[in-house]
C-alpha beads as a LAMMPS data file, in Angstrom:
LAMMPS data file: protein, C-alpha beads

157 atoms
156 bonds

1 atom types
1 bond types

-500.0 500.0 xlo xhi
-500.0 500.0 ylo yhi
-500.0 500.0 zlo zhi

Masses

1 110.0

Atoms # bond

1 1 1 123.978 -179.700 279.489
2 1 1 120.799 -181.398 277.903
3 1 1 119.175 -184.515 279.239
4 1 1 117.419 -187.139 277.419
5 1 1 116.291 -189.998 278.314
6 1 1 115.341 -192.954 275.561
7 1 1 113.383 -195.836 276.405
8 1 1 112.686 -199.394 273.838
9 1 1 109.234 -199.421 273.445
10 1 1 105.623 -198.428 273.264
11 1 1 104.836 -194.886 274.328
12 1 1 103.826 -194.385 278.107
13 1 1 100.788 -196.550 279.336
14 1 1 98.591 -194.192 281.481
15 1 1 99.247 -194.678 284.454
16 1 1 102.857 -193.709 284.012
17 1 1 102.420 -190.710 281.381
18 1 1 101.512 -188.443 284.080
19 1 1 104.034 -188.797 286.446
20 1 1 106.697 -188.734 284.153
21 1 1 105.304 -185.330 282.582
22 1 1 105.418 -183.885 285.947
23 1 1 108.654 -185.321 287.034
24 1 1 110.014 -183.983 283.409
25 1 1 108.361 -180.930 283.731
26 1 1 109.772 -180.311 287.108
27 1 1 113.637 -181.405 285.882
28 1 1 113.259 -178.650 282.881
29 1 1 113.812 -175.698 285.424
30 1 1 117.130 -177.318 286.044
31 1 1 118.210 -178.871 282.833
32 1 1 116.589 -179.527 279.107
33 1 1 115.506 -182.789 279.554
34 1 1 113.809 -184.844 276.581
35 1 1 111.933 -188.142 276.003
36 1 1 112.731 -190.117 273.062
37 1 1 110.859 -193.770 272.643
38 1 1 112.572 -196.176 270.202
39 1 1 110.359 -198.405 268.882
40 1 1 110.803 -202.192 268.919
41 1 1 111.470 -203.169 265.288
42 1 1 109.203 -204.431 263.112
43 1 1 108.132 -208.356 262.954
44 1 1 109.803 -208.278 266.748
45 1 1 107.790 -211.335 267.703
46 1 1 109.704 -213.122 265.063
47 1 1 112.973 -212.407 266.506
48 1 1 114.533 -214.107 268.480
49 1 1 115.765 -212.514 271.780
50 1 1 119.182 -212.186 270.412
51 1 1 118.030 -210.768 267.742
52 1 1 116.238 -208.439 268.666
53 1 1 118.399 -206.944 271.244
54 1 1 120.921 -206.824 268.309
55 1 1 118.283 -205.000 265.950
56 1 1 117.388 -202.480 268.707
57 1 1 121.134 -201.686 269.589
58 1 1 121.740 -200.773 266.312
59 1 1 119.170 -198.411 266.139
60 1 1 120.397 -196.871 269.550
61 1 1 124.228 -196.676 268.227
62 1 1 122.648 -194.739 265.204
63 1 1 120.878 -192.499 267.219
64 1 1 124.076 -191.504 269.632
65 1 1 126.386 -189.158 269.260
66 1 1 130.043 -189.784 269.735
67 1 1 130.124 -186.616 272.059
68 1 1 127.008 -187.826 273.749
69 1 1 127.511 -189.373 277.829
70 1 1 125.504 -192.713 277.717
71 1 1 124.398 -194.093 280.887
72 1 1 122.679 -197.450 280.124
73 1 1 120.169 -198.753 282.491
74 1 1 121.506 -202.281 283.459
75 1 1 121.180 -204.863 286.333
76 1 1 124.463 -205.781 286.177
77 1 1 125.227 -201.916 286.564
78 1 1 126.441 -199.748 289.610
79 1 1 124.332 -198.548 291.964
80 1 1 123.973 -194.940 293.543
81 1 1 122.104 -193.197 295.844
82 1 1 120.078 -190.271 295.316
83 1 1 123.030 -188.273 296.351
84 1 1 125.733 -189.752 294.223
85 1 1 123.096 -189.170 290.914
86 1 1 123.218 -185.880 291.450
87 1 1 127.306 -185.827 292.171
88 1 1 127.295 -187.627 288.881
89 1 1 125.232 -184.858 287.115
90 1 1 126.979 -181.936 288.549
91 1 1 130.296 -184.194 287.737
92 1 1 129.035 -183.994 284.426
93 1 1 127.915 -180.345 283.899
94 1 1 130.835 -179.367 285.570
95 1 1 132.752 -181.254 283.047
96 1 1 131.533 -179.810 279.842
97 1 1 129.322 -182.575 278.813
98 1 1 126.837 -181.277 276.091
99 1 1 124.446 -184.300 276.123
100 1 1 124.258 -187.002 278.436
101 1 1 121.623 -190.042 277.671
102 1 1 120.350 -192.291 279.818
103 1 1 118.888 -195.363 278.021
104 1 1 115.912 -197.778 279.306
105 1 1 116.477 -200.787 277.141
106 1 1 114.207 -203.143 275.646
107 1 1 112.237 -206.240 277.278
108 1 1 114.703 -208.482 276.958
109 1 1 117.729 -205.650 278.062
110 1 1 120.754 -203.998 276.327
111 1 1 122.561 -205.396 273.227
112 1 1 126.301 -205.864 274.490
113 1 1 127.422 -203.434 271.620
114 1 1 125.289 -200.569 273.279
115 1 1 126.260 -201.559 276.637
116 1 1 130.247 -201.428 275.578
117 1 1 129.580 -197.999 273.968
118 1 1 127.901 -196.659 277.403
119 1 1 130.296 -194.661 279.358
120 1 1 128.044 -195.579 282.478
121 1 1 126.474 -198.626 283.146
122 1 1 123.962 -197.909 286.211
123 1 1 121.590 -199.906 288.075
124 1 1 118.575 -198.666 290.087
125 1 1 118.258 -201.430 292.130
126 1 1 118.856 -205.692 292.625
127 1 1 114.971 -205.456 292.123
128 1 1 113.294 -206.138 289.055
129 1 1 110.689 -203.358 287.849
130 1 1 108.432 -203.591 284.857
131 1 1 110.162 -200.994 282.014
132 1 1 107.159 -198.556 282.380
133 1 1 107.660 -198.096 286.042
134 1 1 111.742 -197.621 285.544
135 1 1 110.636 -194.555 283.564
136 1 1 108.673 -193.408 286.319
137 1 1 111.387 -193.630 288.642
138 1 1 114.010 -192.484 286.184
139 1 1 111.649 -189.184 286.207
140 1 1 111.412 -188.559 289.683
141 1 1 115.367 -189.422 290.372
142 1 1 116.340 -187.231 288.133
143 1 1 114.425 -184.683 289.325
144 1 1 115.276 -185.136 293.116
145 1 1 119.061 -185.142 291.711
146 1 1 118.622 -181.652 290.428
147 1 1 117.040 -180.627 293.334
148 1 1 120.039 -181.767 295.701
149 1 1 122.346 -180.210 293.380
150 1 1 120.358 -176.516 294.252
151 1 1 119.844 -177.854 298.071
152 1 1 116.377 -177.811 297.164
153 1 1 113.974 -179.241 299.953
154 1 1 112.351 -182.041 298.246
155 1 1 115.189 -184.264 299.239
156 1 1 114.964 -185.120 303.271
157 1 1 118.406 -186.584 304.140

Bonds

1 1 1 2
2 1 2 3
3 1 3 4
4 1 4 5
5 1 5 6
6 1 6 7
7 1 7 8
8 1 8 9
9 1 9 10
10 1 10 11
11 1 11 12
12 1 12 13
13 1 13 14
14 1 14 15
15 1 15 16
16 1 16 17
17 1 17 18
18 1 18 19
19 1 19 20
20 1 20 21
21 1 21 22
22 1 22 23
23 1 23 24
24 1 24 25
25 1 25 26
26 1 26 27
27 1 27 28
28 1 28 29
29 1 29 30
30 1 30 31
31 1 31 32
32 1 32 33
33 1 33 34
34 1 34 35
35 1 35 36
36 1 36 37
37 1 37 38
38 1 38 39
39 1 39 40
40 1 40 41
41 1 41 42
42 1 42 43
43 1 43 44
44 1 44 45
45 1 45 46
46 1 46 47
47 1 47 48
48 1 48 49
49 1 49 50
50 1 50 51
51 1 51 52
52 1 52 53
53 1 53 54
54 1 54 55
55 1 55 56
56 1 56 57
57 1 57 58
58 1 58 59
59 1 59 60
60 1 60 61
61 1 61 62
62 1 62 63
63 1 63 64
64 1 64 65
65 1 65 66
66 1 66 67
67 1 67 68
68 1 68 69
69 1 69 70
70 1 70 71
71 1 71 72
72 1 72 73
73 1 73 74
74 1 74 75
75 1 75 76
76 1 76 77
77 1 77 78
78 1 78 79
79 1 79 80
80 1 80 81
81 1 81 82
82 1 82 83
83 1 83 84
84 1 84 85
85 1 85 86
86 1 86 87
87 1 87 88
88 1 88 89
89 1 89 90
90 1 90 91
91 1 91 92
92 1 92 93
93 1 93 94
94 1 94 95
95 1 95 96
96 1 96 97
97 1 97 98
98 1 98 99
99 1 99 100
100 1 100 101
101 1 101 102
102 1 102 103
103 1 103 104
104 1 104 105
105 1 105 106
106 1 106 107
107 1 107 108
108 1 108 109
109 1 109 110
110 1 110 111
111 1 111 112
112 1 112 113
113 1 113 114
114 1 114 115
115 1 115 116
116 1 116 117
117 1 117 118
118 1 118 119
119 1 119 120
120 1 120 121
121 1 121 122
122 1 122 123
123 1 123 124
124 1 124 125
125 1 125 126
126 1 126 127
127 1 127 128
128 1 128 129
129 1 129 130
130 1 130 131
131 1 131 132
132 1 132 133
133 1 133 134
134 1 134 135
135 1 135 136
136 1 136 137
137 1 137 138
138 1 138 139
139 1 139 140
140 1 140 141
141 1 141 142
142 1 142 143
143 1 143 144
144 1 144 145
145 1 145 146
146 1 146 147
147 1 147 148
148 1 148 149
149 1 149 150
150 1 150 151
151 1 151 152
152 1 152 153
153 1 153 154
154 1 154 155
155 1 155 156
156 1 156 157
């Protein structure tokens, strides 16, 4: 099973590029795991917010797969623990999924069209983060998922 995670936006500021590396770097000896950014479309500022989430969901439904497992990042969504991530991964790679994506949408969220497309709609947390940091902690949950799945030590539960 192959991991990839795509984020709406501008590449990783700096003081988030490094973590994520070594959180990514880390989840590789458990699964392939890729970062795709999806830029905002052009003349964005001109767009209403409507609009925009519109123009970037259609780029996302392009980009998927119909095989692909999409877990959109949403407030509205579910909420695990670290524990039930990684029952949901191993659910997953137990189940024959080739590709599951997990998508960080845009400033102003997820287009509903993406977000009735996503097989899982998951929320980190009632908090509000900035989109940079949710890739940060993306990283690292992912990679303390995989490491409960091997009983790993990382995790302290």
């Amino acid at each position: 099973m192959k991991l990839q995670v795509w984020a709406v936006g501008k590449r990783h500021e700096p003081y988030v590029r490094e973590g994520v590396e070594d959180f990514t770097g880390r989840s590789r000896h458990y699964f392939p795991l890729e970062w795709h950014i999806i830029p905002v479309p052009k003349h964005a500022g001109m767009l209403s917010a409507a609009d925009l989430k519109a123009a970037e969901g259609r780029t996302i439904l392009e980009w998927l797969r119909p095989e692909d497992h999409l877990v959109a990042l949403d407030e509205q969504g579910v909420q695990m623990d670290s524990e039930g991530l990684a029952a949901f991964l191993g659910a997953r790679a137990g189940g024959g999924a080739r590709r599951v994506v997990f998508l960080i949408g845009g400033a102003f969220g997820i287009d509903g069209s993406v977000l009735k497309r996503a097989d899982t709609v998951w929320s980190l947390s009632r908090l509000t983060f900035p989109h940079q940091l949710v890739r940060l902690i993306l990283a690292e949950q992912l990679y303390r998922a995989c490491t409960i799945l091997r009983n790993e030590k990382y995790h302290h539960r």
